[in-house]
N, C-alpha and C positions, 0 to 999 in steps of 0.2 A: 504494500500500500504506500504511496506516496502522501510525504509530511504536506503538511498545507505549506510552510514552510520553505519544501524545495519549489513548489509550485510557484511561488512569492519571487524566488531567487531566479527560478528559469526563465520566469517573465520579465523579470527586469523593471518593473513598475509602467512595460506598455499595458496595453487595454487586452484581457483578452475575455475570451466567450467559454461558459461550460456549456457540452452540448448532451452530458449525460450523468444524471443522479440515480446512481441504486442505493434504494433504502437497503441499509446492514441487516436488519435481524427479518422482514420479509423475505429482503430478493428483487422487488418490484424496482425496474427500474424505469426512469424517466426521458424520453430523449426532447430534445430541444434546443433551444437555443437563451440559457440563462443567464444574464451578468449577474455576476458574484455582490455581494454587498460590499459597501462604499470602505468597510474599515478592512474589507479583505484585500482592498484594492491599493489599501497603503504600503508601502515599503515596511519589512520587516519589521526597522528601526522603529518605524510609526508607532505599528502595530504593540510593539512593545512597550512604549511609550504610555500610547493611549492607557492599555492595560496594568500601566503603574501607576497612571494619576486616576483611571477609577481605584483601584484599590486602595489610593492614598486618600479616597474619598475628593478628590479635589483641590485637597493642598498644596500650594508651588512651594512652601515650606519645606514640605515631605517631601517635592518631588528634588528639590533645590540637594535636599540631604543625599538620597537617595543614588540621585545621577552626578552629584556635585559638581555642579555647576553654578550661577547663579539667575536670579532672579526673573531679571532680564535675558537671559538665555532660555530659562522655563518658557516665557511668555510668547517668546518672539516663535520657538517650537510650536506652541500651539496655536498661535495662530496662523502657521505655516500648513501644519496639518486640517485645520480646522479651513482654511480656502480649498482644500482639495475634498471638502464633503460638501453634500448638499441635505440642508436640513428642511426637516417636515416642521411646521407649522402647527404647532400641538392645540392651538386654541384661537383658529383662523376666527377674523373676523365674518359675524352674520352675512348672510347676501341676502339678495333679492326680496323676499315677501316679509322673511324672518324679520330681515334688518330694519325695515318700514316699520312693522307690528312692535318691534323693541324699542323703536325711536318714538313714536305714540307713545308706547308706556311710560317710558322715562318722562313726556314731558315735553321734547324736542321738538317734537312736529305737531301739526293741527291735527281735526280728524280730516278736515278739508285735503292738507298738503298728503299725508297716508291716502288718501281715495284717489287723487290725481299721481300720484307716484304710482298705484299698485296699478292704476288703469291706464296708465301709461308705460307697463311694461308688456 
């Protein structure tokens, strides 16, 4: 079986494609064409990384101790990692009907301005 690891190394940090998942303890496998998730997509380095400052819960303190280095090298890392991800939006804002009906409630809008916004979509 091949480490994720070598997998990381042989790619080199290009882009590439899995095009088959067999589940281990079925059998069942999968074909297609799957991009890997965003932190499998980091360089080793990253990956390990990442995996010390969650476990450091978040500390650049920790992390500062740990990889010793300083402060400013913690930050400037993870911001470097963090432009090579793309993040989901855990508490997008309302749209369309929602957004109207929540802006009524607060106060914000008329009932007039809600009736020509929702009749106007």
């Amino acid at each position: 079986m091949v480490d994720w690891q070598d997998l990381t190394d042989l790619t080199r940090g290009r882009p590439f494609v899995v095009e088959r998942v067999r589940l281990a303890d079925s059998g069942v496998a999968i074909e297609g064409q799957f991009e890997p998730p965003q932190l499998a997509q980091l360089s080793i380095d990253d990956q390990v990384f990442v995996a010390a400052f969650v476990r450091a819960h978040g500390s650049i303190k920790e992390m500062e101790r740990v990889f010793g280095v300083s402060y400013p090298t913690v930050k400037s890392r993870l911001k470097r990692i963090a432009e090579q991800l793309d993040f989901v939006d855990t508490d997008p804002a309302p749209t369309g009907a929602a957004d109207v009906i929540d802006r009524l409630r607060r106060g914000e809008i008329s009932t007039e301005d809600a009736l020509a916004e929702l009749e106007g979509r």
